[in-house]
TIKOLLO-722186 format. One record per residue: x, y, z of N, C-alpha, C in turn; residue in one letter. Coordinates in steps of 0.1 Angstrom, whole numbers, padded with zeros to 4 digits, always signed. Example, Ala and Ser with C-alpha at 12.3 -4.5 7.8 and 13.67 -1.06 7.14 Angstrom:
<atoms>
+0132-0057+0078+0123-0045+0078+0132-0033+0078A+0128-0022+0071+0137-0011+0071+0129+0000+0079S
</atoms>
This chain:
<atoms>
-0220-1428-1300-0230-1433-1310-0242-1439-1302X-0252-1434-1304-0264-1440-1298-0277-1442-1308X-0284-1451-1303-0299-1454-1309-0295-1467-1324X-0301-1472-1328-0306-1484-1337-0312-1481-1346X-0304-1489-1361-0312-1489-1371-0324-1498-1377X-0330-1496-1383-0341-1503-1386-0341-1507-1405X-0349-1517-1403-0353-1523-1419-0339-1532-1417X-0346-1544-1427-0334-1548-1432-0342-1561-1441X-0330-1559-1449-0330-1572-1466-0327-1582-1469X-0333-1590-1470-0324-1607-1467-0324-1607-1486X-0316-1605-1489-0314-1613-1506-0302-1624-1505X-0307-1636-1516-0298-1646-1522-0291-1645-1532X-0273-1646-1529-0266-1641-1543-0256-1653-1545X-0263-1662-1557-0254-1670-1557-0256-1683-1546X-0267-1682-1540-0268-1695-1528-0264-1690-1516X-0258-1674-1517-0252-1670-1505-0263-1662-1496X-0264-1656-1486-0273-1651-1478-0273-1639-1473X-0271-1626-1479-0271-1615-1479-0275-1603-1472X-0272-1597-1458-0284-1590-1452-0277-1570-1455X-0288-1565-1458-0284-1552-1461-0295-1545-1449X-0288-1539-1440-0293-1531-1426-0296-1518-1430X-0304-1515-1433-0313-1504-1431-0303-1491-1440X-0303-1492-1453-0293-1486-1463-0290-1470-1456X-0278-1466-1453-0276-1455-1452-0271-1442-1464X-0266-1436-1465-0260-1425-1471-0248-1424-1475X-0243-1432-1468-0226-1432-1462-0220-1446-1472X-0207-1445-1470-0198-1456-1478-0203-1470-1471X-0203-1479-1481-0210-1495-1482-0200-1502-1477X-0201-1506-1460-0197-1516-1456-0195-1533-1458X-0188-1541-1459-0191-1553-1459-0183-1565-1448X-0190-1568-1442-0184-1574-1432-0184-1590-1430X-0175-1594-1433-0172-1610-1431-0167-1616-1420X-0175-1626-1416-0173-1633-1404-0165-1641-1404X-0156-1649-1394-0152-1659-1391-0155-1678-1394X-0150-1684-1390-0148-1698-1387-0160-1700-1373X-0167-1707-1377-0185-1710-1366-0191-1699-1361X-0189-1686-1373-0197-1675-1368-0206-1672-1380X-0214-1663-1377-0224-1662-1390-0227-1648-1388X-0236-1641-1398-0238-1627-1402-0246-1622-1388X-0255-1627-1388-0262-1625-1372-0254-1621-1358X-0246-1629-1360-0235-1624-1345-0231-1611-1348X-0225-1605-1359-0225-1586-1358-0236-1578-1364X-0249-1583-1363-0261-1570-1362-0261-1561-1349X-0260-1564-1342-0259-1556-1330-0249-1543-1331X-0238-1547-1337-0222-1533-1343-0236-1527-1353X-0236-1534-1363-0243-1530-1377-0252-1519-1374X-0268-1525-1366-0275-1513-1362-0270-1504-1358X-0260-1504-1355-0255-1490-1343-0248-1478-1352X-0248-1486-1362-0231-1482-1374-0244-1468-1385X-0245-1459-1378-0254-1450-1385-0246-1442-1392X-0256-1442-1404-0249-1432-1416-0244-1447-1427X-0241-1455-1418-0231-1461-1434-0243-1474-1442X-0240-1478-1449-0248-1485-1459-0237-1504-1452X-0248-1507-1442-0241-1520-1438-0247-1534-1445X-0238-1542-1451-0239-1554-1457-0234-1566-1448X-0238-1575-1445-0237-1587-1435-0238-1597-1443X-0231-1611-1446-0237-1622-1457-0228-1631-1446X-0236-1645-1449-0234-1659-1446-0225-1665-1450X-0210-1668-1448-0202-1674-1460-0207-1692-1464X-0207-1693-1471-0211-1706-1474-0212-1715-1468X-0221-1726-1460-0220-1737-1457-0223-1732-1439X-0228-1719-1441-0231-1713-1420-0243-1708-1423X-0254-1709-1413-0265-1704-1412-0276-1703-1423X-0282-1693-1430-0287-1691-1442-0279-1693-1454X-0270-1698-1452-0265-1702-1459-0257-1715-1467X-0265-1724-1457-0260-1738-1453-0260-1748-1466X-0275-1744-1468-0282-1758-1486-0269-1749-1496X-0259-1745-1493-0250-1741-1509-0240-1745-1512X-0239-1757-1500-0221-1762-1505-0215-1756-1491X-0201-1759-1500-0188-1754-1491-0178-1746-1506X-0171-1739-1501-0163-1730-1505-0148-1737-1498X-0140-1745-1502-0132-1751-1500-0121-1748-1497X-0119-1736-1508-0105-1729-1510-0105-1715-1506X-0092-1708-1509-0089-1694-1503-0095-1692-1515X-0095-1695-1532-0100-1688-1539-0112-1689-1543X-0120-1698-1537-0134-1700-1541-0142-1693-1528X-0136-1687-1520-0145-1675-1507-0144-1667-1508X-0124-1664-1520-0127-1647-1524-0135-1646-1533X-0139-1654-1547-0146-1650-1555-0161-1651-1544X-0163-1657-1538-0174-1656-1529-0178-1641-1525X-0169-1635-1522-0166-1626-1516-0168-1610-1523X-0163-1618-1539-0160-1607-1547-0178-1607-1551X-0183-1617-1555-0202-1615-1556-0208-1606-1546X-0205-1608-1536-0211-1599-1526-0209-1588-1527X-0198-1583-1529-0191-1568-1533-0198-1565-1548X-0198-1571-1554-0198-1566-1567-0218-1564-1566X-0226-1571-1557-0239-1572-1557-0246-1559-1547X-0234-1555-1537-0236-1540-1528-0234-1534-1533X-0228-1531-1541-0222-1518-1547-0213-1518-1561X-0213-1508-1567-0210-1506-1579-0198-1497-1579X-0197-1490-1567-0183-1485-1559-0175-1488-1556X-0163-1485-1547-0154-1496-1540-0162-1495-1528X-0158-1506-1520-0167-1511-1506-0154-1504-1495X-0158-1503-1482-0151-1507-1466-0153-1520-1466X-0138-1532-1464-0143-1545-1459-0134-1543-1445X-0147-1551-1434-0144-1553-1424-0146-1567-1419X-0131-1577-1417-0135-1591-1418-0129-1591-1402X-0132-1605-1396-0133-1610-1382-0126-1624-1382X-0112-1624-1381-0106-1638-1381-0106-1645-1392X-0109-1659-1394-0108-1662-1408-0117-1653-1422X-0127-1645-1415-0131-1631-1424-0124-1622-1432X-0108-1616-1419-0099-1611-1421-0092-1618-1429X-0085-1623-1431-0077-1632-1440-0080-1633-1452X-0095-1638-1455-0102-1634-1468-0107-1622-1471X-0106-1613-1468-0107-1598-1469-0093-1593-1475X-0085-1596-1465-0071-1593-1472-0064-1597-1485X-0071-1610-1490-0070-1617-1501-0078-1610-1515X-0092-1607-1511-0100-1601-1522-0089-1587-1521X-0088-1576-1512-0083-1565-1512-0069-1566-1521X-0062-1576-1521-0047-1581-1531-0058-1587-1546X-0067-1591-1544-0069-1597-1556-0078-1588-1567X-0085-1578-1558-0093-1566-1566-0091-1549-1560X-0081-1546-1559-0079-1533-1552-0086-1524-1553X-0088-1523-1569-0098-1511-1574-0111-1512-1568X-0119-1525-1556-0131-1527-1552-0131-1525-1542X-0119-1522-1532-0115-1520-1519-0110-1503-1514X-0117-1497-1506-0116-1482-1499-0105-1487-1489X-0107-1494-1483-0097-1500-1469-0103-1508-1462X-0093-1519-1454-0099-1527-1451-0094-1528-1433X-0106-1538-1433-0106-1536-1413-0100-1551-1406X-0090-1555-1404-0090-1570-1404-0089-1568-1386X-0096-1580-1382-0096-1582-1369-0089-1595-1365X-0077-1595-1359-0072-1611-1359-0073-1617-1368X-0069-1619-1376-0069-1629-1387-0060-1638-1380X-0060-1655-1386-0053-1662-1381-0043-1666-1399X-0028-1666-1385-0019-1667-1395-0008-1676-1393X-0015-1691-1395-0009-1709-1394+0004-1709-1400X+0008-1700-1412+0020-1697-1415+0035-1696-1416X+0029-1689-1401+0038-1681-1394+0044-1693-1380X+0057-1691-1379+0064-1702-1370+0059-1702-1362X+0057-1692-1352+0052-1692-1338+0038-1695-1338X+0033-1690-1346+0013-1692-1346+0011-1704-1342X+0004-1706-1331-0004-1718-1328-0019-1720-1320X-0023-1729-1333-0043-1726-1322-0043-1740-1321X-0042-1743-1308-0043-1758-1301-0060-1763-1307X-0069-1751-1306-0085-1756-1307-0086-1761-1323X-0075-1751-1329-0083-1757-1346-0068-1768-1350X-0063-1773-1343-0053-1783-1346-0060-1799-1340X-0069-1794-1324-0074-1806-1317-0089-1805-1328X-0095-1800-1335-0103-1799-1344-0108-1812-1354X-0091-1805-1360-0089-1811-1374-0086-1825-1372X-0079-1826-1359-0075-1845-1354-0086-1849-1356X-0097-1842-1347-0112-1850-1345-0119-1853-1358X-0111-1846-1366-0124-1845-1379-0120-1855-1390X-0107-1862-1387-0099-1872-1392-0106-1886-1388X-0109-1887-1375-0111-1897-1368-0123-1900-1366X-0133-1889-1365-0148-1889-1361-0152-1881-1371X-0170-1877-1369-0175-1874-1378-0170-1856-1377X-0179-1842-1382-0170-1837-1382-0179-1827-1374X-0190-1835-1369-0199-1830-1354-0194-1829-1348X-0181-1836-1341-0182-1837-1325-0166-1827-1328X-0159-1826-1339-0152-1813-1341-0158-1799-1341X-0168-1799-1342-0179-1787-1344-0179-1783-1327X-0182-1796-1320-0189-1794-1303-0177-1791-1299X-0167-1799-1299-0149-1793-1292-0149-1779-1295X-0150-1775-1311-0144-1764-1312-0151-1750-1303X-0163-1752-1310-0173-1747-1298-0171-1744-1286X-0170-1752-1278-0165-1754-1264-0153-1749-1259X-0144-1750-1267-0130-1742-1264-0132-1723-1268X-0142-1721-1279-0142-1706-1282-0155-1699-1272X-0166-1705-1270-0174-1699-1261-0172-1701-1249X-0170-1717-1243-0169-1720-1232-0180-1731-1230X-0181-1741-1223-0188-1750-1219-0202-1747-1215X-0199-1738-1210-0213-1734-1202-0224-1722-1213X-0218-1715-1222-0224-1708-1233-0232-1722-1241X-0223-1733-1243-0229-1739-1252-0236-1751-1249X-0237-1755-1235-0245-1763-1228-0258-1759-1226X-0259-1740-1220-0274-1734-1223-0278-1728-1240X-0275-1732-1249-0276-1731-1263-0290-1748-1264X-0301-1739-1267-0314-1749-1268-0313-1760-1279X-0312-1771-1278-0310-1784-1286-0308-1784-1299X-0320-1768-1311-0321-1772-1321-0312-1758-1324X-0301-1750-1316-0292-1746-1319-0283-1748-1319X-0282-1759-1307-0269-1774-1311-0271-1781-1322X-0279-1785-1327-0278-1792-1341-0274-1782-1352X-0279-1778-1350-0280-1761-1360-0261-1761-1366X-0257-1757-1351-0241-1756-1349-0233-1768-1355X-0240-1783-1350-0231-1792-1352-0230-1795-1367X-0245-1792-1371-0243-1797-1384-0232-1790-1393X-0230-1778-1391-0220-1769-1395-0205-1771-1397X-0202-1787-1392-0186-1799-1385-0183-1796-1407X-0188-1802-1415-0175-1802-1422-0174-1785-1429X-0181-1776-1426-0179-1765-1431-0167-1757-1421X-0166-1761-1407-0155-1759-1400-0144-1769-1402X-0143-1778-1405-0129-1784-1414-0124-1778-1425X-0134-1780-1433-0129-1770-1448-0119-1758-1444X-0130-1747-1434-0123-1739-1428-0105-1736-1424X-0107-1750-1413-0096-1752-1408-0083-1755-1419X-0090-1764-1429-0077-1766-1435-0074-1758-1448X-0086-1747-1453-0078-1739-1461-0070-1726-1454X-0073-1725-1445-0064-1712-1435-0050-1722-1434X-0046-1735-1436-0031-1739-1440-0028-1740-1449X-0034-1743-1460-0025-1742-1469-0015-1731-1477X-0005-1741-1484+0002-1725-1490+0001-1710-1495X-0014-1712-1502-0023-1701-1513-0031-1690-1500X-0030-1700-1489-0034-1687-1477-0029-1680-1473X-0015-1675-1474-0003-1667-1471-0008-1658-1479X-0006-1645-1471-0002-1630-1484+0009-1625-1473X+0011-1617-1478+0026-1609-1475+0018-1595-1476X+0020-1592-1459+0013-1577-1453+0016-1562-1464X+0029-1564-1466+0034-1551-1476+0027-1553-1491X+0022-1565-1493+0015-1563-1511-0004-1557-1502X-0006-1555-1494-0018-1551-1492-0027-1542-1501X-0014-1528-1504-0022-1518-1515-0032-1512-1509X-0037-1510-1499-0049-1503-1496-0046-1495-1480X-0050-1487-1472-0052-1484-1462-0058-1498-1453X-0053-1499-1444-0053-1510-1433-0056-1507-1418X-0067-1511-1410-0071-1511-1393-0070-1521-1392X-0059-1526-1385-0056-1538-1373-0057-1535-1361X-0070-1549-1357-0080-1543-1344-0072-1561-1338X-0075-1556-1324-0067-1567-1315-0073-1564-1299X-0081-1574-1291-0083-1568-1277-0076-1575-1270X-0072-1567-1257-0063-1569-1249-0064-1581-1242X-0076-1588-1244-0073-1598-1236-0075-1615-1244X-0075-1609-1257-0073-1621-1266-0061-1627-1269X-0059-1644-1271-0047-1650-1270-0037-1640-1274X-0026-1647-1268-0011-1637-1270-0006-1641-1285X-0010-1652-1294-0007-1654-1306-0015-1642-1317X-0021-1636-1310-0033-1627-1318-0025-1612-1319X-0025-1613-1305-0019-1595-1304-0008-1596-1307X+0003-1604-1312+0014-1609-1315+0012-1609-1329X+0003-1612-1339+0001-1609-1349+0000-1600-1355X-0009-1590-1346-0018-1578-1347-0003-1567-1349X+0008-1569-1339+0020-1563-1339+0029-1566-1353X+0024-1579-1354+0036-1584-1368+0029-1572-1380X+0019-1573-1380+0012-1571-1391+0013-1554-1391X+0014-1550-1383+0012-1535-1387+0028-1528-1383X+0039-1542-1385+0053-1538-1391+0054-1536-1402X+0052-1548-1408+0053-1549-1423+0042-1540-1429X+0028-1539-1427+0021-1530-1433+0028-1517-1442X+0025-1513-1452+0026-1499-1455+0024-1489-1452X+0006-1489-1451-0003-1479-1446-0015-1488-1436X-0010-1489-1427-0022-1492-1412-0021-1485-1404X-0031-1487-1389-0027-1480-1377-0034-1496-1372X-0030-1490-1356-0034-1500-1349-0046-1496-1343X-0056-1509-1339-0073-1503-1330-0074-1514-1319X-0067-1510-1302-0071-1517-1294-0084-1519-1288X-0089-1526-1282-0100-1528-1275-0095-1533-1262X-0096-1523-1250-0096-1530-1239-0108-1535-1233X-0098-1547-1228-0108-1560-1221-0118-1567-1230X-0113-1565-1242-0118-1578-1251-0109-1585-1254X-0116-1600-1262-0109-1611-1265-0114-1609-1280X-0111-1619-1287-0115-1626-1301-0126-1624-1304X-0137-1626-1294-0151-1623-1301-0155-1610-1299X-0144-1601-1303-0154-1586-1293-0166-1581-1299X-0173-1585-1310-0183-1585-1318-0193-1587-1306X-0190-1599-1298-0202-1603-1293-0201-1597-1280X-0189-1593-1271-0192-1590-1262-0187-1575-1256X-0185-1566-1269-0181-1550-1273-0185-1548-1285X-0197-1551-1287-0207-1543-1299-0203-1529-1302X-0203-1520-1290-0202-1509-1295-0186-1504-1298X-0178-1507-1293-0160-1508-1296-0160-1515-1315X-0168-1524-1310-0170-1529-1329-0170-1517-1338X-0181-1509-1338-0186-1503-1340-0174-1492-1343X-0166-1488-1335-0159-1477-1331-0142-1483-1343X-0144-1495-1342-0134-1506-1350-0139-1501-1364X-0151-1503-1372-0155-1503-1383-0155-1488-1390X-0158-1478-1381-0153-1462-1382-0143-1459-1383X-0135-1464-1378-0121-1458-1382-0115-1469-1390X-0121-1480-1397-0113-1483-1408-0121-1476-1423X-0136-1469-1422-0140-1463-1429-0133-1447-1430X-0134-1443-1420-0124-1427-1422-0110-1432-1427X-0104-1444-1429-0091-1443-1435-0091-1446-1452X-0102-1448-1452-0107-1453-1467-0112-1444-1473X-0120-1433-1462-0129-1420-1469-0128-1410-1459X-0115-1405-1462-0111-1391-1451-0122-1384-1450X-0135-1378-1456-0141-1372-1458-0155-1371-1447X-0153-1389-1446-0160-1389-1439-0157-1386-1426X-0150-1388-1421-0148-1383-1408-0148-1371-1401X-0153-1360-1412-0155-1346-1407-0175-1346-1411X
</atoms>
């Protein structure tokens, strides 16, 4: 795949922050980010992603999307979730979510099937589960007990990019980030509670579980759970990525989001 798309749409739906990339021809992607990530970190996949009709939004309380609140619950991000779907298209959508993305992706896909072609989950984290453990969003949540829920924002940060990413990050994109501390608690503690679980076999839809080879062993350990129990998935490695391969395998992204669209729209793929 080569060359870049152009145009793109910023609309507000609901307080949410909406970006539609340069409308294509092809089935309407929607892609949900993570826990301290925002819609901007996968334009780079998006432009590249030609032919399909790509949707990117802010989940509540990140970036453009900061003055709207917080979204608290597992069910107040799917109905979040389900606005955005229901505002791209009148179709069923491709969702393609990225960690706590995934997880809410998987949730709308159980909660509205008939809106869902197939879905793309990338690591999803799964607190759940006995073995699962993220030392960053557990040392997080202590701090955000104790302190304000900035300097849980800077830890967390620091453990997912690295010290040195976010030390050359210019002062008013450190605030930017910190202010972001209780929208990553909320975060943190609706991915535990009970209503966060789904059970991989009620999925109902075609499923791509993407995992890079060099992301925690709790990840690709999931990525394996998950496409036991699945019905209908396959698996999508990326070597020599980690967790964020968005940012640092744009185009493997890319190659991620295609083949969870050909499993949703056989058609497309010829």
């Amino acid at each position: 795949m080569s060359g870049a798309r152009s145009g793109e749409e910023l609309s507000f739906v609901d307080g949410l922050a909406v970006t539609r990339l340069g409308a294509g021809n092809g089935p309407t992607v929607v892609v949900v980010h993570g826990t301290m990530d925002r819609s901007a970190a996968f334009r780079r996949s998006a432009r590249r992603a030609e032919g399909l009709d790509m949707v990117l939004y802010d989940r509540r309380g990140y970036s453009k999307s900061t003055g709207s609140g917080l979204s608290p619950d597992v069910a107040s991000q799917v109905a979040d979730l389900s606005r955005v779907l229901r505002w791209a298209s009148n179709r069923p959508v491709v969702l393609v979510g990225h960690s706590l993305g995934a997880l809410l992706s998987a949730h709308l896909a159980m909660a509205e099937p008939d809106r869902v072609r197939a879905v793309g989950l990338w690591e999803p984290p799964l607190p759940w589960v006995e073995w699962y453990r993220s030392s960053a969003g557990e040392r997080a949540l202590r701090l955000g007990r104790t302190t304000d829920g900035s300097a849980a924002a800077e830890y967390f940060l620091r453990a997912v990019v690295g010290d040195r990413i976010w030390e050359r990050m210019p002062p008013d994109m450190q605030n930017e980030r910190l202010a972001e501390g209780p929208t990553l608690l909320a975060d943190l503690d609706l991915c535990r509670r009970p209503e966060a679980r789904f059970e991989p076999v009620d999925l109902g839809c075609p499923a791509v579980v993407g995992w890079g080879s060099e992301s925690p062993w709790r990840f690709r350990r999931s990525a394996a759970m998950l496409l036991d129990e699945m019905a209908d998935a396959e698996g999508f490695e990326v070597e020599g990525a980690g967790h964020g391969v968005h940012l640092t395998h744009p185009r493997e992204f890319v190659r991620f989001i295609e083949a969870t669209v050909d499993r949703g729209v056989p058609s497309h793929a010829a």
